[in-house]
DOKOL-432807 format. One record per residue (C-alpha): residue number from 1; residue in three letters; x, y, z. Coordinates in Angstrom, 2 decimals, always signed. Layout:
<rs>
- n res px py pz
- NUM ALA X Y Z
...
</rs>
This chain:
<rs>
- n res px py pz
- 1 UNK +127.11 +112.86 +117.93
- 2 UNK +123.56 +114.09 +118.53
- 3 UNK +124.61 +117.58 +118.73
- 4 UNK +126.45 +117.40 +115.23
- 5 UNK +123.46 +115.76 +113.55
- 6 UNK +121.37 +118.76 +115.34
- 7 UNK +123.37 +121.24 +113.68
- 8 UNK +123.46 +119.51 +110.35
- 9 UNK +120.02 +119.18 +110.27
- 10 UNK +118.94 +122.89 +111.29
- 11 UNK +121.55 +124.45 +108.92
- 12 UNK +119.61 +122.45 +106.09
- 13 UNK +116.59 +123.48 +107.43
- 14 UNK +117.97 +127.28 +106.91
- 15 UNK +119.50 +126.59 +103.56
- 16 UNK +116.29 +125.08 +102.05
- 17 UNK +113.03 +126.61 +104.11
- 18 UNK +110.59 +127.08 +101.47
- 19 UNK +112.02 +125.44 +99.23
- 20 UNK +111.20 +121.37 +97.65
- 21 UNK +112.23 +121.46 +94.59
- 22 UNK +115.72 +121.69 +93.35
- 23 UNK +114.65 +123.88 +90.27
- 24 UNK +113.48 +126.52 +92.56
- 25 UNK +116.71 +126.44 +94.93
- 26 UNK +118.84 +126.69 +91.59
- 27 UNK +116.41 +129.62 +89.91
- 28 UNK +115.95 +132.18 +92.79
- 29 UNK +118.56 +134.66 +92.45
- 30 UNK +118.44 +135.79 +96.08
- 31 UNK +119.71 +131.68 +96.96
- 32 UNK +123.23 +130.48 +97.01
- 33 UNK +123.61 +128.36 +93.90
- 34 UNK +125.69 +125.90 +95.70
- 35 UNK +125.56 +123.62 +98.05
- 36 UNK +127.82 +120.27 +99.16
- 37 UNK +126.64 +117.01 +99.32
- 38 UNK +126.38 +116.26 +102.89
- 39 UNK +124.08 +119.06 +103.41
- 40 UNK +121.52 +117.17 +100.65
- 41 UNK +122.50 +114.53 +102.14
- 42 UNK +121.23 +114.94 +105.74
- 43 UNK +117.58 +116.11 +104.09
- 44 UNK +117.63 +113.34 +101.66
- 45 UNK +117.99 +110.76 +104.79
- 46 UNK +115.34 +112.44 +106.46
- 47 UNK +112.72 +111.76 +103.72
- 48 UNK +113.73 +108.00 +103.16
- 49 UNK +114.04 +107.15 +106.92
- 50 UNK +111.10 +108.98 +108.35
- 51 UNK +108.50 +106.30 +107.86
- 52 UNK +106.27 +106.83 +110.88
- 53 UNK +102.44 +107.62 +110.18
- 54 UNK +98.76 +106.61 +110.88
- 55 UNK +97.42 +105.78 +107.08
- 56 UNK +99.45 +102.63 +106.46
- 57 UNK +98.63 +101.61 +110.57
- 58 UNK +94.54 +102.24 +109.47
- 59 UNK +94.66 +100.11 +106.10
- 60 UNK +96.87 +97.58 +107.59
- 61 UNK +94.74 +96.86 +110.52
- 62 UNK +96.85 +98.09 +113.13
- 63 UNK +94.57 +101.20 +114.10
- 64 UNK +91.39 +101.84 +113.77
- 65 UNK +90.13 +105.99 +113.47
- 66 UNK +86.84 +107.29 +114.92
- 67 UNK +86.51 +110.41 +114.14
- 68 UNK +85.41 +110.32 +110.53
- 69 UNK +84.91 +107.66 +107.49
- 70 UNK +88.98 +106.93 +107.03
- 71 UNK +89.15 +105.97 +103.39
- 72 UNK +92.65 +104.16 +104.38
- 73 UNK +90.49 +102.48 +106.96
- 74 UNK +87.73 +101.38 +104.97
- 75 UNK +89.46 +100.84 +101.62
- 76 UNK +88.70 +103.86 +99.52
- 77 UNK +91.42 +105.67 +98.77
- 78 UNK +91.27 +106.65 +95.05
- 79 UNK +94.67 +108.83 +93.74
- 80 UNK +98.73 +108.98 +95.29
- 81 UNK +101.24 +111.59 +94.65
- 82 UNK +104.05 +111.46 +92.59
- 83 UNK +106.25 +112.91 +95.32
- 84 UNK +108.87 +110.95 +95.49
- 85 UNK +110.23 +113.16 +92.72
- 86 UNK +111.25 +116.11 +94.54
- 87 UNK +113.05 +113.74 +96.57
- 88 UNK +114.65 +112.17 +93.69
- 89 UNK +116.26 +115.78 +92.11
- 90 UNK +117.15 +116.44 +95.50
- 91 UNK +119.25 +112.85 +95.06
- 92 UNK +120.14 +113.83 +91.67
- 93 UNK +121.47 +117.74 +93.17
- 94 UNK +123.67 +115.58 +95.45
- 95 UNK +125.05 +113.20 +92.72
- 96 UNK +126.04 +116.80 +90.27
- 97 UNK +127.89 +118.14 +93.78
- 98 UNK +129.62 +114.82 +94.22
- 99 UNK +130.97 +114.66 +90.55
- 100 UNK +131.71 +118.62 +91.28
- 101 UNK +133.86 +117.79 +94.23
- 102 UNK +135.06 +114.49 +92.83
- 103 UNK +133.36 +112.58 +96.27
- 104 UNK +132.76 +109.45 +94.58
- 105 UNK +131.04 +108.01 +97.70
- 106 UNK +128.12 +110.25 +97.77
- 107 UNK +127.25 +108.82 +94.39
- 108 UNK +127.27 +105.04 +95.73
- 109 UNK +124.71 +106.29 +97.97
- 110 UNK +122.79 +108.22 +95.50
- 111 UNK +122.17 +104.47 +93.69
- 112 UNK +120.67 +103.51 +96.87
- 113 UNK +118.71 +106.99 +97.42
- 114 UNK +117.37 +106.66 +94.06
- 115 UNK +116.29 +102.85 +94.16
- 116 UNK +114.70 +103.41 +97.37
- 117 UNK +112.44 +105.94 +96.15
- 118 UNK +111.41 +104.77 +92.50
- 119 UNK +110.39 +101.38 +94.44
- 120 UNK +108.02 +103.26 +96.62
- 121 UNK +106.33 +105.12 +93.65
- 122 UNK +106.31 +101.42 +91.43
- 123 UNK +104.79 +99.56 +94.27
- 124 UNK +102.23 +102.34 +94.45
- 125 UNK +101.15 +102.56 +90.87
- 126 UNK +102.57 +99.84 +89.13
- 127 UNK +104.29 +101.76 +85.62
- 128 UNK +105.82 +105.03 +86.22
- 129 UNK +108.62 +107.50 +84.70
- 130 UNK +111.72 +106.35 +85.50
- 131 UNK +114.86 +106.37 +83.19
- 132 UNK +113.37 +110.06 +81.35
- 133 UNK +112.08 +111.33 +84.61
- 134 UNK +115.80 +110.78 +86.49
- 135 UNK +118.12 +111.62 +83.60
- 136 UNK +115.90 +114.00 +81.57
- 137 UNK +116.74 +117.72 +81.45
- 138 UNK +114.80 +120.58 +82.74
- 139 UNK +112.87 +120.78 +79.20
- 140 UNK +111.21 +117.32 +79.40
- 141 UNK +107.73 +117.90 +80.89
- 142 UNK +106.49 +114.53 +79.44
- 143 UNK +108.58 +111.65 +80.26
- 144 UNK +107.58 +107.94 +79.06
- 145 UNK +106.54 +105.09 +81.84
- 146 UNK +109.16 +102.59 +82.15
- 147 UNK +107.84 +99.41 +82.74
- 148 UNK +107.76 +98.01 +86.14
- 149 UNK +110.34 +94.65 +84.83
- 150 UNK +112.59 +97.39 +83.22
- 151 UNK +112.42 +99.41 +86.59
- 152 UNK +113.02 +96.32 +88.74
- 153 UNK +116.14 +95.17 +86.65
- 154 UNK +117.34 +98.85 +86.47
- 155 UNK +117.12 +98.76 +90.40
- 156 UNK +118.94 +95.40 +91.12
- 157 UNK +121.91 +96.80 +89.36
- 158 UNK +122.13 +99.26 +91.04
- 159 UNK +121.78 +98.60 +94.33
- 160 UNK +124.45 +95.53 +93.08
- 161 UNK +126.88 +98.85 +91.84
- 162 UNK +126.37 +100.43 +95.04
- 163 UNK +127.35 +97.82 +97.40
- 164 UNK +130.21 +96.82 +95.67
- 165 UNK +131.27 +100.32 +94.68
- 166 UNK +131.12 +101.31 +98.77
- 167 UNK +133.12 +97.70 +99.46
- 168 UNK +135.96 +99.42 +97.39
- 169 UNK +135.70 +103.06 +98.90
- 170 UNK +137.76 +104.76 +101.27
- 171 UNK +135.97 +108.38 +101.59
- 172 UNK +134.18 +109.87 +103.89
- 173 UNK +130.59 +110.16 +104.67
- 174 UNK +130.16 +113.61 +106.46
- 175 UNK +126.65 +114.51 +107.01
- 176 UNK +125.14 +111.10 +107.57
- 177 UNK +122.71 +111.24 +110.65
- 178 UNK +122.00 +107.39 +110.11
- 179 UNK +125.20 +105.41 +110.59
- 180 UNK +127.44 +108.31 +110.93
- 181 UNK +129.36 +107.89 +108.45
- 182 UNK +129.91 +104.35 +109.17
- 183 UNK +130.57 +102.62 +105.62
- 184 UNK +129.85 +99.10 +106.75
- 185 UNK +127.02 +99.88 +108.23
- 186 UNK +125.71 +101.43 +104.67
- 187 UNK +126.63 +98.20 +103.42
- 188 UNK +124.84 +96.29 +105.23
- 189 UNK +121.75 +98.21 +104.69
- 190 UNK +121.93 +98.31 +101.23
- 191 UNK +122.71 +94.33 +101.22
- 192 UNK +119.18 +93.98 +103.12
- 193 UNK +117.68 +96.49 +101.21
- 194 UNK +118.45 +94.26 +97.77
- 195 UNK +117.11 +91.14 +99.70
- 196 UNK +113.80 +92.72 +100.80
- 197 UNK +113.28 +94.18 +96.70
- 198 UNK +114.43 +90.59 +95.39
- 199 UNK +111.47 +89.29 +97.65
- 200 UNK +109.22 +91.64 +96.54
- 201 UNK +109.81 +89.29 +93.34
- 202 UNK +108.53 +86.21 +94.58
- 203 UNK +105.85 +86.37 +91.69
- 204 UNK +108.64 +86.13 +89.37
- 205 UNK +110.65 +83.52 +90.07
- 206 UNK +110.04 +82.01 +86.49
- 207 UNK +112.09 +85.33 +84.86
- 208 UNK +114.91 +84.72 +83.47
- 209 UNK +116.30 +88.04 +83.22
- 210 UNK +115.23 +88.95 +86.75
- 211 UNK +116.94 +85.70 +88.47
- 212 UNK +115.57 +86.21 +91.30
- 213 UNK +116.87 +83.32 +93.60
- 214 UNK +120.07 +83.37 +92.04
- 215 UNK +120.79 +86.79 +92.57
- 216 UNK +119.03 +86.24 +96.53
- 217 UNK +121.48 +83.12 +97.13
- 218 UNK +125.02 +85.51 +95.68
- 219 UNK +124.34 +87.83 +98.70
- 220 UNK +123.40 +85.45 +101.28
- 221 UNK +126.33 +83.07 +100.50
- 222 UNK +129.03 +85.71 +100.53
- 223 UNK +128.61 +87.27 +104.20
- 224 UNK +132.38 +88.72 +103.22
- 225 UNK +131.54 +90.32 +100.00
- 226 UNK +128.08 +91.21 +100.87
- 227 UNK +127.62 +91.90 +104.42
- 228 UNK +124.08 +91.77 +106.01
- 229 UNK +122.60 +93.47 +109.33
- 230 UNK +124.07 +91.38 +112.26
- 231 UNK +121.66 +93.15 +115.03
- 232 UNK +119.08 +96.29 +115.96
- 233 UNK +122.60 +98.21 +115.92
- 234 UNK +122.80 +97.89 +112.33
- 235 UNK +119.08 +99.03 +112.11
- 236 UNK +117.95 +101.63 +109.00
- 237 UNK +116.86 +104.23 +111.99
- 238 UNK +116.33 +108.03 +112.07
- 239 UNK +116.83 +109.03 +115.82
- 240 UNK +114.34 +111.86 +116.86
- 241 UNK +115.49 +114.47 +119.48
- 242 UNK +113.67 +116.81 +121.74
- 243 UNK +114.63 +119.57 +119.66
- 244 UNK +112.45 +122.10 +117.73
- 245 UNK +112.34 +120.40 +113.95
- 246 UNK +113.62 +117.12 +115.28
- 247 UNK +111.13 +115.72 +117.24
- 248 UNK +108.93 +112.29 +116.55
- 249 UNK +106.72 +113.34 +113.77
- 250 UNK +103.78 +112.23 +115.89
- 251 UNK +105.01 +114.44 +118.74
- 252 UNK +101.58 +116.68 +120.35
- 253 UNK +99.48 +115.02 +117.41
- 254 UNK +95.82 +115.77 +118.52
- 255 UNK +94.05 +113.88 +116.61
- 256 UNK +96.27 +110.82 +117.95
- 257 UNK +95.48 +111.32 +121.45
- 258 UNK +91.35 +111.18 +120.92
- 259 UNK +90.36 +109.28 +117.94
- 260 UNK +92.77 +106.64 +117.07
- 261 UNK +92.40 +103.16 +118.85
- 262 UNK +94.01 +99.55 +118.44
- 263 UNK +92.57 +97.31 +115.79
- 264 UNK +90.32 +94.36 +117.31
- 265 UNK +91.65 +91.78 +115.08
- 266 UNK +95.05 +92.86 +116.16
- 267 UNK +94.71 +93.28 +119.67
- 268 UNK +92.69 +89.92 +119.62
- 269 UNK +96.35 +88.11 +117.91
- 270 UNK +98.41 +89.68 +120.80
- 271 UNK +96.05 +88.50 +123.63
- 272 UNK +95.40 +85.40 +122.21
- 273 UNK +99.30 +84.77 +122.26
- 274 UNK +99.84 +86.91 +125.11
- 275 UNK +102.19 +88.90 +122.87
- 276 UNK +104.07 +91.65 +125.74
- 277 UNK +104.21 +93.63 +122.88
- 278 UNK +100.69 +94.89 +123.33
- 279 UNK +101.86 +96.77 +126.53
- 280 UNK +104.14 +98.76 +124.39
- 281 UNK +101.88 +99.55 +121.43
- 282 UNK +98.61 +100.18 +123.78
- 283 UNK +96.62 +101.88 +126.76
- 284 UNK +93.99 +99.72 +128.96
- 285 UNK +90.65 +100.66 +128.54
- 286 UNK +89.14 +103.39 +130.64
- 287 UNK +86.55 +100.80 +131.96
- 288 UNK +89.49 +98.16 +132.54
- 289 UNK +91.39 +101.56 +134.48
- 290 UNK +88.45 +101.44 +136.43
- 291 UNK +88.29 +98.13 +137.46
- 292 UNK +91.93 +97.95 +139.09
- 293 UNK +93.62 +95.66 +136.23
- 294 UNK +97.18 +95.97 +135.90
- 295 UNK +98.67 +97.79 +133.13
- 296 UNK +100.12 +93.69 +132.17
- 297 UNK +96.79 +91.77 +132.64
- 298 UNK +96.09 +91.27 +128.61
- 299 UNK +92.30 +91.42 +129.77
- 300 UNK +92.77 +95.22 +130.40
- 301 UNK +93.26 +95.33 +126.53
- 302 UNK +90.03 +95.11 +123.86
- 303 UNK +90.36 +96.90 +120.16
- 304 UNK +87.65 +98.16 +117.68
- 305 UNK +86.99 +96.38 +113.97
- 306 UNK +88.68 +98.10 +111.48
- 307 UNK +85.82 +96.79 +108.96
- 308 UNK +83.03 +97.93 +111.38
- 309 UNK +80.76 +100.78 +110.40
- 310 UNK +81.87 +104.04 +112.26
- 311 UNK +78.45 +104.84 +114.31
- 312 UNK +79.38 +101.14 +115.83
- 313 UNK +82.49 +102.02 +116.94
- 314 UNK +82.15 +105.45 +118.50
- 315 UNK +79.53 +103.24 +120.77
- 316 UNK +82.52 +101.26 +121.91
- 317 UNK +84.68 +103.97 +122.81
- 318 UNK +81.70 +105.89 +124.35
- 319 UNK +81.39 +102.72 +126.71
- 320 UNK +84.61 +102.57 +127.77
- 321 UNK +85.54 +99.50 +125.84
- 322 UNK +88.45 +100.19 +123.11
- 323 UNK +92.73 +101.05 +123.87
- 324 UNK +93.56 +103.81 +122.76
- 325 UNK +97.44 +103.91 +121.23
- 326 UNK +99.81 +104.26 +123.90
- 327 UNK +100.51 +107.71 +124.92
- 328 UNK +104.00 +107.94 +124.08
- 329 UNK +103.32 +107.75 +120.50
- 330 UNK +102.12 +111.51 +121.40
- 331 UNK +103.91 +112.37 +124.54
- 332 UNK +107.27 +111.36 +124.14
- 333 UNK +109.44 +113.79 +121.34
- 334 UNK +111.87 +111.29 +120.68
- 335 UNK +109.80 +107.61 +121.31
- 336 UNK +111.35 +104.88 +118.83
- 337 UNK +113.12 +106.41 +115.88
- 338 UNK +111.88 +106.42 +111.98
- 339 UNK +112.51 +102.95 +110.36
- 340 UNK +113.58 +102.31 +106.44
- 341 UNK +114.68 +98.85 +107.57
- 342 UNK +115.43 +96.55 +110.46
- 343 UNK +117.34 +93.63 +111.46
- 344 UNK +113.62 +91.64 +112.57
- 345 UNK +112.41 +92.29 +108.60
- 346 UNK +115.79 +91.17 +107.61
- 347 UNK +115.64 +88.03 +109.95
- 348 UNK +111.76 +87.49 +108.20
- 349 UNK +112.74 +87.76 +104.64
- 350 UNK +115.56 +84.88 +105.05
- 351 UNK +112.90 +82.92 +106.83
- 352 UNK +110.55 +83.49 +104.23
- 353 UNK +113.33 +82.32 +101.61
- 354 UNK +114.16 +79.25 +103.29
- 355 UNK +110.84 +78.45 +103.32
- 356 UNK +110.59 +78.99 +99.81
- 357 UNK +113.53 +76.60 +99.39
- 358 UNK +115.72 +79.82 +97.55
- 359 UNK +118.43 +79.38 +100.62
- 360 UNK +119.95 +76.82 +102.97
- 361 UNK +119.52 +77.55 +106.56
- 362 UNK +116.62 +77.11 +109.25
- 363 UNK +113.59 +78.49 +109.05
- 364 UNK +112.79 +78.14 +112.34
- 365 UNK +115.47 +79.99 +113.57
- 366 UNK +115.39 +83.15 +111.38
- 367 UNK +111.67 +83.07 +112.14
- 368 UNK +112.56 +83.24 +116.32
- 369 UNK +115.76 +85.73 +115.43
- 370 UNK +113.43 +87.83 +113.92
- 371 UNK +110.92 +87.87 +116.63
- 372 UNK +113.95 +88.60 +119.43
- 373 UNK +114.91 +91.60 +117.41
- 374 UNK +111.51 +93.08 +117.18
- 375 UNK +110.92 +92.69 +121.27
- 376 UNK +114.15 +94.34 +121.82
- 377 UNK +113.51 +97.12 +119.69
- 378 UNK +110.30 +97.57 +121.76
- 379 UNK +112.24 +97.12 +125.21
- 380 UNK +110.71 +93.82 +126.16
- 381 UNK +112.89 +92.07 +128.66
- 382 UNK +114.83 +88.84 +128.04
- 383 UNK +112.88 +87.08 +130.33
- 384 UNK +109.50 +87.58 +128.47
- 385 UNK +110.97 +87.33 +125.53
- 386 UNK +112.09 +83.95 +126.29
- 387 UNK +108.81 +82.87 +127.84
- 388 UNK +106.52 +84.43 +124.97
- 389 UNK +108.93 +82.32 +122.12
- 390 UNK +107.61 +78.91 +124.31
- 391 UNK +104.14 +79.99 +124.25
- 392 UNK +102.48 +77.13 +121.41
- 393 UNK +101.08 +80.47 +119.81
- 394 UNK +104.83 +82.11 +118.78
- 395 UNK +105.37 +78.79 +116.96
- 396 UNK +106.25 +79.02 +113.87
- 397 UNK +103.60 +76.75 +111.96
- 398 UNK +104.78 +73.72 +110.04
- 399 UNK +101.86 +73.57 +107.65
- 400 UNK +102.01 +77.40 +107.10
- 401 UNK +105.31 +79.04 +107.40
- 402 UNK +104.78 +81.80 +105.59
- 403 UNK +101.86 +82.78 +107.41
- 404 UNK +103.33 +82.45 +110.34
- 405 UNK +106.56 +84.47 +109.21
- 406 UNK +104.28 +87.46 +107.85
- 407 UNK +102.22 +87.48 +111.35
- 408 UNK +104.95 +88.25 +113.01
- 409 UNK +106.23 +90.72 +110.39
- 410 UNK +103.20 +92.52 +110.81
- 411 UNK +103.29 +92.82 +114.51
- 412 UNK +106.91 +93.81 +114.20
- 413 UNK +106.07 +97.17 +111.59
- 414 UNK +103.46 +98.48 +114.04
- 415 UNK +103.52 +102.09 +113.13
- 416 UNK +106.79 +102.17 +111.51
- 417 UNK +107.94 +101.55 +108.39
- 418 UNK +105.58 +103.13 +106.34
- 419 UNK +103.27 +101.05 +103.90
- 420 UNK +105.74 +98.07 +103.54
- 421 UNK +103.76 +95.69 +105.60
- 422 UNK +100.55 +96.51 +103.03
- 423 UNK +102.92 +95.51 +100.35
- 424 UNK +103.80 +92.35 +102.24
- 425 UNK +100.48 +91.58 +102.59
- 426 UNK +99.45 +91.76 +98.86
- 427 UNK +101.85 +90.06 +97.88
- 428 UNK +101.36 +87.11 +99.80
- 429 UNK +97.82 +87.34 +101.53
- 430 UNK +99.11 +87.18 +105.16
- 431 UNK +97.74 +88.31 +107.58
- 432 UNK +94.48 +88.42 +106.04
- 433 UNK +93.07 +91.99 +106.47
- 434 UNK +89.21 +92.03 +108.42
- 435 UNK +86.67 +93.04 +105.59
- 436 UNK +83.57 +91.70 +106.85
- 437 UNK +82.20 +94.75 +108.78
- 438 UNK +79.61 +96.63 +107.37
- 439 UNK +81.51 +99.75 +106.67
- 440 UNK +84.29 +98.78 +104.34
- 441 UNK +83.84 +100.57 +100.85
- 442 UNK +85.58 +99.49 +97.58
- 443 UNK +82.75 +96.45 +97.86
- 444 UNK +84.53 +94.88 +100.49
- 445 UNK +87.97 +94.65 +99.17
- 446 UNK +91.06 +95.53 +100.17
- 447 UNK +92.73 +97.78 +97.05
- 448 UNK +96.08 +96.83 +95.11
- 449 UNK +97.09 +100.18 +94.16
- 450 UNK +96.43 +103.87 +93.47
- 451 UNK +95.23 +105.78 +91.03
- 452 UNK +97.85 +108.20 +89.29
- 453 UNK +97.91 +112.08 +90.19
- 454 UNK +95.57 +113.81 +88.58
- 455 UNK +98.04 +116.39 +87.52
- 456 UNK +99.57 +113.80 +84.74
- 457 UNK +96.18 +113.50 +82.90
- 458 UNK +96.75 +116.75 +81.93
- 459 UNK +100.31 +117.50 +81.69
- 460 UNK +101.43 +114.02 +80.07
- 461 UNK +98.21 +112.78 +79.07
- 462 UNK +99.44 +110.79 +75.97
- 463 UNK +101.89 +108.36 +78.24
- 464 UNK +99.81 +108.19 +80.78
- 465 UNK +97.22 +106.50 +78.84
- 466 UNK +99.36 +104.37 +77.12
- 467 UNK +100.83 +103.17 +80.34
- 468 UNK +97.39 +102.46 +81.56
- 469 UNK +96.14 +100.66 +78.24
- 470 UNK +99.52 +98.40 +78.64
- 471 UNK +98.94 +97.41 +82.59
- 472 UNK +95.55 +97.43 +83.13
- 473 UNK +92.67 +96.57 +81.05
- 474 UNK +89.83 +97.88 +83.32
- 475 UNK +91.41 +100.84 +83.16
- 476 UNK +93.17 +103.49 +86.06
- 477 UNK +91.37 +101.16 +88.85
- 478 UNK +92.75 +100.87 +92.46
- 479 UNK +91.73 +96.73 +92.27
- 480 UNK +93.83 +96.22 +89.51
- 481 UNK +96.42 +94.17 +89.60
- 482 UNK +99.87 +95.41 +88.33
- 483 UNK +103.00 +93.52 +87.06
- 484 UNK +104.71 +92.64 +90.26
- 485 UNK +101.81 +90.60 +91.34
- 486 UNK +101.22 +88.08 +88.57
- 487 UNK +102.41 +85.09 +88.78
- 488 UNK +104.98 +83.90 +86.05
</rs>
């Protein structure tokens, strides 16, 4: 199987080298003009699943950077990129070859594709283009902002078509490097998928139109109709391979290797709970490596304040007293693979709803599930696994379960699954990010959002502004707080 998904992937590499945008592969003369839908496929899965990277690990409090002032570290990022586009027409390209070809099924996945990627650019700015943006033609340089309600409801629907169109489908899925070609599977995925965006929600509980724990309970009390992830097997997980093109993205990463170290208020959580995760997700410290301590003695572990100033830091490292990030984060090509979505967030988010009294079923025991999946995914051995869930620390907390839940969510998206933990985190407030070092910028706070690209000020200035004027009243700010996080 991993020598078809190799080929797949390096004849799309071929077909579209230089290339991003779909308007260019359709315009250049010296291009084939055609190409089938597994072929977009395989790319399209390897921009939605590849969510490994440092920024959301430095903002989230996971790492901590010391060559430089990080603004992800220290809360000062200003402006995002509207990106997600060229991943959209490349979803769109695969939807027109579909119809072409009359394979149905590659639409389905298209509603998933497309969801996927218009809630990444919503939770980043709040209002964005959306139903002009995705159905306009070429001649539309200006498209309106949809409002983030309209987008949400737009989404739900189809994520809703596209679970119950695959439940009635009997095609193929050729160039799928995810489940290969494994329908259920896609199900399943897509099932979770809809749970974690209803969550997202939890503000809006109050909207009618929305229905948010109505439409959460449908899918949790119809396992038949709407089948969920039943282990890490069902995982959302782009395998890397030692293969030119293919490897973990991290792979040989310099900078990795001699400037990025574990987060003290992080490191602090695992020892504290003597967590066997840390071993995984950290080095000892060079004066610890000295000393003789074992490579399991949680002593051998200290981390540097993410909120500390930088000149403060660099002392600690210089003394021999901060873990770096475990080496094979940049020595091993294929480490853990890419996440969109796991069966541990899946076993969090029904926690987190029983808690909130949307579904029957013990908390307690989608909170431990959840915890089991994420130490298997990391290769931590029944045995500790068992012993760390008796520890009084890995108790879920009866007084604060969604604290407790979102703790252990966080641990479980160390460097994977891009910024979802941040958006976990503002939504709810847990864990509470470290601001009170003396080199956090942005006045101490952690931001809600980004600024939009610069590029629409000028090229669709008028709806721009008037999606600004509508959200926010202090204007294009990265504290501001956008529709998904107001209470209602």
């Amino acid at each position: 199987m991993k020598n078809k998904h190799t080929v797949l992937i390096l004849l799309l590499t071929v077909f579209i080298s230089g290339c991003s945008k779909i308007d260019q592969l359709q315009d250049d003369p010296n291009r084939t003009t055609e190409v089938t839908p597994e072929l977009l496929l395989t790319n399209i899965e390897i921009s939605a699943f590849n969510n490994v990277g440092t920024s959301a690990a430095l903002a989230c409090r996971h790492l901590a950077y010391t060559d430089g002032v990080n603004s992800d570290q220290y809360y000062n990022w200003q402006r995002s990129g509207f990106g997600n586009y060229d991943y959209l027409k490349q979803v769109s390209k695969m939807v027109e070859e579909a119809e072409n070809n009359e394979l149905r099924i590659y639409t389905s996945l298209a509603r998933f594709f497309n969801s996927y990627f218009i809630i990444g650019l919503t939770q980043t700015f709040g209002d964005i283009p959306y139903s002009e943006a995705i159905r306009a033609t070429e001649s539309t340089f200006s498209p309106v902002y949809d409002t983030q309600e309209d987008i949400y409801l737009a989404v739900l629907n189809d994520l809703k078509s596209a679970s119950d169109e695959l439940t009635e489908s009997e095609e193929s899925i050729l160039g799928d490097i995810i489940y290969d070609g494994n329908v259920l599977q896609w199900r399943k995925l897509i099932n979770s998928y809809y749970l974690r965006v209803l969550l997202s929600l939890s503000a809006k509980t109050g909207n009618d139109q929305l229905d948010v724990v109505n439409r959460f309970r449908e899918i949790v009390s119809n396992p038949s109709r709407y089948p969920l992830m039943d282990s890490n097997a069902d995982n959302g997980a782009l395998l890397f391979h030692n293969i030119e093109t293919n490897r973990y993205p991290l792979f040989q990463n310099n900078g990795l290797q001699t400037a990025f170290y574990m987060e003290k208020t992080f490191v602090d959580r695992l020892k504290e709970t003597e967590d066997p995760r840390l071993f995984s997700f950290a080095e000892i410290t060079p004066n610890a490596k000295k000393q003789g301590l074992a490579e399991d003695d949680f002593n051998a572990y200290e981390g540097l304040r993410g909120s500390a100033p930088l000149d403060e830091n660099v002392q600690v490292t210089v003394a021999g007293d901060a873990s770096r990030i475990a080496s094979r984060y940049y020595d091993d090509p294929e480490n853990e693979p890419g996440l969109l979505m796991s069966y541990a967030e899946l076993q969090f988010i029904l926690a987190e709803a029983a808690s909130r009294g949307w579904i029957n079923g013990n908390t307690d025991e989608f909170y431990t599930e959840g915890i089991k999946a994420s130490m298997e995914f990391y290769g931590i051995p029944e045995a500790d696994i068992n012993a760390y869930l008796e520890k009084p620390g890995a108790q879920l907390d009866p007084q604060n379960e969604i604290e407790s839940i979102l703790i252990q969510k966080h641990i479980a998206m160390f460097m994977n699954t891009g910024w979802q933990i941040f958006y976990e985190q503002r939504r709810t407030g847990y864990p509470e990010f470290d601001v009170s070092g003396g080199g956090v910028l942005n006045n101490g706070r952690v931001p809600k959002r980004w600024m939009y690209p610069s590029k629409e000020q000028t090229q669709n200035p008028q709806n721009l502004e008037a999606a600004i004027k509508r959200q926010y009243p202090e204007g294009d700010d990265i504290n501001a707080e956008m529709w998904l996080l107001l209470e209602e």
